[in-house]
N, C-alpha and C positions, 0 to 999 in steps of 0.2 A: 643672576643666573649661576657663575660660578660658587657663588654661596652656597645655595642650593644643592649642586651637586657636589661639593665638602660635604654637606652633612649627610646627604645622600650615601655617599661613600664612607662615610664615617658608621654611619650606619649598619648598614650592610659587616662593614671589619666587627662591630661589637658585635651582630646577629653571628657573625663566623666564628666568632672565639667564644660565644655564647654555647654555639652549638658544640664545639671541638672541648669546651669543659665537659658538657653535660655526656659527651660521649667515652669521657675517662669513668671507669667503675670509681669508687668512691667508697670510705672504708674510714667508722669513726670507732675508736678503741676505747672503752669506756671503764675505769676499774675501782668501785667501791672496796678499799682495802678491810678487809677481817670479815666479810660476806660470809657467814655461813650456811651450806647449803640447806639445813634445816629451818633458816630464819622463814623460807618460802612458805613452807607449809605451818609452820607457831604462829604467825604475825599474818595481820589482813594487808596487803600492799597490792591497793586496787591500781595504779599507775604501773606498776612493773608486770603486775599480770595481766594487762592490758597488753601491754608489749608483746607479753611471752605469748600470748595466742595470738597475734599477726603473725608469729612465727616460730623458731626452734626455739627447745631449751635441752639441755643437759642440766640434768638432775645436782649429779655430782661429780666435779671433776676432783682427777688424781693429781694432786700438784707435787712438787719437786722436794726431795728432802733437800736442805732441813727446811722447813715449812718455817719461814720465814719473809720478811717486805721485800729487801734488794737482790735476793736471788730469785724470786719466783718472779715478780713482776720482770726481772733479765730474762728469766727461761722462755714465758710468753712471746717476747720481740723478738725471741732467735731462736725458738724449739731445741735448746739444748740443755741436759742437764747441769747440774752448779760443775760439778767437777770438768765437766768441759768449758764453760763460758766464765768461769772464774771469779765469779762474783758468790762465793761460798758461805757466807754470813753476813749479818746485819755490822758484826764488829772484826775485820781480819787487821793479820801481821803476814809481810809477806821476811823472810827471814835472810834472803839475797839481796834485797833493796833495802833492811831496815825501814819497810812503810810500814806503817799504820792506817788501816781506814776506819771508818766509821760511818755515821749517818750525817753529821755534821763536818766530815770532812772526806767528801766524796766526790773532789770535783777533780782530780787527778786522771786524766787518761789512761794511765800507766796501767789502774784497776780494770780498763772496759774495753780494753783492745784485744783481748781475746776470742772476741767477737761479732760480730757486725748486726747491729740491730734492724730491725726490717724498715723503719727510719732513711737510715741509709743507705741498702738495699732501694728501696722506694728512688732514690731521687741519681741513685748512680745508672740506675737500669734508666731513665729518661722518660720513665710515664706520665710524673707529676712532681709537686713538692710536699714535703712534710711537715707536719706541725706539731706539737707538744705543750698540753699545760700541766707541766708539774709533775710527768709519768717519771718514776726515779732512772736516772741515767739522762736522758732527753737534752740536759744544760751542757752537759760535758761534752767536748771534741772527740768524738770516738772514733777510730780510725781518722784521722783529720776532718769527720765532718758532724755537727750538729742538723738535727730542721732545720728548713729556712726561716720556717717561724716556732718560736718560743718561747716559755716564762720560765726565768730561773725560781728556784723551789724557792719558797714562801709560802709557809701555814697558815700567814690570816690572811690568805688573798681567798675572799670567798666562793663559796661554790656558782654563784650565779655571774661573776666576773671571771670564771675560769669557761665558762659556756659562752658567755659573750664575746672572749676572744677568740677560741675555737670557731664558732659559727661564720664571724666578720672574715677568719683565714678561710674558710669552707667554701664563702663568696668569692673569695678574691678569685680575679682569672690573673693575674700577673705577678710568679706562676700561677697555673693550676693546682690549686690543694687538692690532691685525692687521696691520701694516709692524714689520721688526725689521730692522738693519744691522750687521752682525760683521764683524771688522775684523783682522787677524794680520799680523805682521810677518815672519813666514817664510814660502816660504825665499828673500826678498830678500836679507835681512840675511846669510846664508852666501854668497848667490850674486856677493855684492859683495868678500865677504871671500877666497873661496876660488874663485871662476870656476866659470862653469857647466860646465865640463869636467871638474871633477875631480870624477873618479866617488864616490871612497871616501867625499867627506867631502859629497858632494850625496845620494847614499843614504843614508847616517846620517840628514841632515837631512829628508828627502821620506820616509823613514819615520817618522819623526817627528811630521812634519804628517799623513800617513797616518792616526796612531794620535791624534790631533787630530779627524780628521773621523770617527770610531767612538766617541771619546769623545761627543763633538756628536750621531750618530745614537741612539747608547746614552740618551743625556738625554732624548732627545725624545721615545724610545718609552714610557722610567720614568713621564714624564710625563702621556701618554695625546693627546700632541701628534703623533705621527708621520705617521697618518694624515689627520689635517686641516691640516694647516700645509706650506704648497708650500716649498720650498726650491731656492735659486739659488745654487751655488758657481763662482766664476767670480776673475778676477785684471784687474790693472789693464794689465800690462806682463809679457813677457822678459827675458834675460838675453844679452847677448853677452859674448864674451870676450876679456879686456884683456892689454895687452904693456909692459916698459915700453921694449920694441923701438919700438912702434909712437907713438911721441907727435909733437904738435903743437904747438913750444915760440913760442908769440907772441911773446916779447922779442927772440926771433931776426928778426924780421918790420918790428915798430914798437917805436918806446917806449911806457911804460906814462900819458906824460903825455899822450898823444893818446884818448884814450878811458877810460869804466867797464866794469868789464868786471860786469855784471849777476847774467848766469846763467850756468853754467860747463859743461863736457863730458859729455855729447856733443852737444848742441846749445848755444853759446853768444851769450850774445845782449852786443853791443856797443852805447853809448853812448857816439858823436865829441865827444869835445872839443874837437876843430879843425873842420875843412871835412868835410863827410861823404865826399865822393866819392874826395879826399886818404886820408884813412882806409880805406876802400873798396878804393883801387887796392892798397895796401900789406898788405891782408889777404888780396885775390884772387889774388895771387902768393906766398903766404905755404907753402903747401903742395899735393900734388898730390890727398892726401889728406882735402881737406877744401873745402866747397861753400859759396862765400861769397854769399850775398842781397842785396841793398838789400830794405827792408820790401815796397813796391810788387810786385818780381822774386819774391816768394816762390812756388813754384809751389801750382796751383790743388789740385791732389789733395790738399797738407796744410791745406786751410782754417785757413791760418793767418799769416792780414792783416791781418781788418778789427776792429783792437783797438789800442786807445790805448797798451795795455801792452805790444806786442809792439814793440821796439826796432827803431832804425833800422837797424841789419845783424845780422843773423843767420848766424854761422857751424854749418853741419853735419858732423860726421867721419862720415868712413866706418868700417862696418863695425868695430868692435875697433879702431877710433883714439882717444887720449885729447886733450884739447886742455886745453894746461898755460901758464901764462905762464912758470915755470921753475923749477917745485918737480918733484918726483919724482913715482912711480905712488903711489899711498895702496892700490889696488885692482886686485881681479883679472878684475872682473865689472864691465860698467854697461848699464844702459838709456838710454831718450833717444832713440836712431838714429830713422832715417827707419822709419817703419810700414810699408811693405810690404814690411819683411824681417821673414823667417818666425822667426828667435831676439827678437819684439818680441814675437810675437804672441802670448797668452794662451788659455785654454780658457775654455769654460762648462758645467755640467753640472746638471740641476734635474731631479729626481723630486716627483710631489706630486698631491694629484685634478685638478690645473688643467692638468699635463703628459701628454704620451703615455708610451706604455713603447718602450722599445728601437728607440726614431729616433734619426737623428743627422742634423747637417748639416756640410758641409766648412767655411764660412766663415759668418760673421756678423759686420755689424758693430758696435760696442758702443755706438753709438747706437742700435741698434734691441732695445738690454736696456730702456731706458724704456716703449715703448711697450706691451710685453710684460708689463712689471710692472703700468703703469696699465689693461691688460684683465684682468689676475687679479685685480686689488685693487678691480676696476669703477669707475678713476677717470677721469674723464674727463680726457686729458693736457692740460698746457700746452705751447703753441707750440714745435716740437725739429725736429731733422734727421733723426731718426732715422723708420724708415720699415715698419711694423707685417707688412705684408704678409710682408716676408723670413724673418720668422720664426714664419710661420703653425703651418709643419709640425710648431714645437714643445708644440703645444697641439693637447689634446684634442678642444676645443669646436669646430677649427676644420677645416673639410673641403679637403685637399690631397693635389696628387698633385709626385711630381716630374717632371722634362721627359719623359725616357725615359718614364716611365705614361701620360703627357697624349700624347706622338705617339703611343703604340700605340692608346689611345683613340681620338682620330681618325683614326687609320687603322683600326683596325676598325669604326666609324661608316660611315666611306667605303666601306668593302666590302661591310658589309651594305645599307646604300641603293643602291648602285651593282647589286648582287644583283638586289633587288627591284624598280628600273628594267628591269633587263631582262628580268625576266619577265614584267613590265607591259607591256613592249615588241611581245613573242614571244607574249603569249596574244590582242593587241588584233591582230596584223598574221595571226593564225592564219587561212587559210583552211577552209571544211567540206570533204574530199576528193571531185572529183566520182564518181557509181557509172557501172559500165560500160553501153553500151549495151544492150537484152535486147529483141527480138521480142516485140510485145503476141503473148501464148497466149488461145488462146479455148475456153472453155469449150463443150463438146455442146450446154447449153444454152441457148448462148447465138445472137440474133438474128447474123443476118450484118450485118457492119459495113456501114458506109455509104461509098458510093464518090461521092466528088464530085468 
């Protein structure tokens, strides 16, 4: 009998924590890096347009200069520009610490404490725990904390072992996973290799990823995950396409003992070794294709100044220009360019109970993915640029109309008020019609009137 009522009660405790999981929102971050927003509409991907109509997509998001891996996919987790969140290039030197980072050597905290990922947000606020496979940052201590659960970065750990762990944390009640971050290297890694142009070997690959995000939907329903857990697929950056017609050879320009050269093409960031301005003058004549800065001169639209790491000149290529000191093309693809060119720009796409069905918006910018994630996950955000309102219309909860709906509104507001004035108008100014004149009639029996 006591047996019995162990498991009885045993019971019951799993139904409770069963329930008190399912009642945490729930929030999986999915990021095909080098996604471009144009692949949606060149490429058939019956699996992710499946997706997109359960629910929203944005066309085309505005990502973060310089449109590169480890500052965009930072700006997503924290809605903050690079200049704020400090993570300013693929390659920085910070010049008060003598560090170096890289891609290969990014596990320093020092680089990610400038500000707090929604990660750790998630698990200090007490709603749930987090998890990460592979999303850049995620391995590192950042402000003192990691996920509870994570994989430190490794490239052949495949795409279907990176969903299998995520999912197995998504189950777990002890904690409650309700933030999840996934993380894939395709199809950058092609689109660098073989150029965004080339069709034959960009559909092989985007079918690929395609049958990546069906795998991933396929998991989640196995699981009994699909309908409670929102999902966000979205991308860091673009692809444009490279020449090795098109380069930018600096040695032709200066020597290389005048400067470091930091961070390299398509945005490169220079460290004078001489006179700044010497340096400067010899870079700004360097090519016709290419837009040279002093730090201060960088324009406002790339919020991308007020950062100790952001070097004193800043070179940018245009479009499909490579900028080389004098080695050859390695590539056929790059990102990096200025952001408001439309082969930069990335999609987003999220079905889930926290989204609407079949809205879309034309632009978003991807600081305003944080603010979005911290109302689905009810967290209250930290301090961002990102700006919550813009992407109302992608949530359920929240009541929008778009411009064209809001003028017809008030103009049919205006017509009907304006109606009911006038007939307010026309019934108060109504006169009673006067009657015609008519001869008093007198009755036989009546006295004779009186004549005065």
């Amino acid at each position: 009998m006591s047996s019995m009522l162990m498991l009885l009660f045993a019971g019951i405790l799993l139904c409770c924590a069963r329930s008190a999981g399912d009642s945490v929102p729930r929030l999986l971050l999915v990021s095909f890096d080098g996604f471009r927003a144009d692949y949606l509409e060149t490429y058939k991907l019956p699996h992710l347009q499946e997706f997109i109509e359960d629910g929203v997509l944005v066309k085309e998001v505005m990502n973060a200069f310089i449109t590169k891996t480890f500052p965009n996919h930072y700006t997503i987790v924290t809605g903050l520009y690079e200049e704020s969140h400090g993570i300013v290039a693929n390659d920085m030197y910070d010049a008060d610490a003598k560090k170096k980072f890289s891609q290969f050597n990014d596990s320093d905290p020092f680089w990610w404490n400038d500000a707090v990922p929604i990660w750790v947000t998630n698990q200090q606020q007490g709603n749930g725990a987090s998890a990460a496979a592979m999303w850049p940052g995620s391995d590192v201590k950042i402000n003192n904390a990691t996920p509870h659960f994570f994989m430190k970065y490794n490239f052949s750990v495949k795409f279907e072992e990176r969903v299998e762990r995520i999912v197995s944390w998504l189950n777990s009640s002890d904690p409650v996973v309700n933030f999840a971050a996934l993380y894939w290297e395709e199809p950058d890694a092609s689109g660098h290799k073989y150029g965004p142009d080339d069709a034959l070997n960009m559909h092989r690959v985007l079918e690929e990823v395609d049958k990546h995000v069906g795998f991933l939907v396929n998991k989640l329903k196995a699981s009994g995950l699909w309908d409670t857990v929102n999902v966000i697929i979205t991308s860091d950056h673009g692809m444009a396409s490279c020449s090795a017609e098109r380069l930018i050879v600096l040695d032709e320009c200066l020597g290389r003992d005048n400067y470091t050269l930091i961070d390299k093409t398509p945005v490169a960031a220079v460290l004078p070794k001489q006179n700044r301005e010497d340096v400067y003058n010899l870079l700004k004549n360097c090519s016709s294709h290419m837009k040279v800065y002093l730090k201060e001169e960088i324009p406002d639209r790339f919020h991308y100044r007020h950062h100790k790491r952001i070097q004193p000149i800043i070179l940018v290529a245009d479009e499909g220009w490579t900028i080389v000191q004098n080695e050859s093309l390695s590539k056929l693809g790059d990102h990096g360019y200025d952001n408001a060119l439309p082969s930069m720009h990335p999609f987003l796409a999220a079905r889930g109970p926290a989204f609407r069905r079949g809205s879309s918006l034309g632009t978003l910018a991807n600081v305003d993915i944080y603010p979005v994630m911290c109302h689905v996950l009810r967290l209250a955000p930290r301090p961002h640029n990102g700006t919550f309102a813009n992407a109302k219309c992608l949530l359920a909860d929240q009541w929008c109309v778009s411009v064209p709906e809001a003028i017809g509104i008030v103009i049919g507001v205006f017509m009907v008020l304006s109606t009911f004035t006038c007939i307010i108008i026309i019934s108060k100014n109504r006169v009673a019609p006067s009657r015609p004149f008519a001869r008093l009639q007198l009755q036989s029996d009546d006295d004779d009137p009186l004549i005065g």
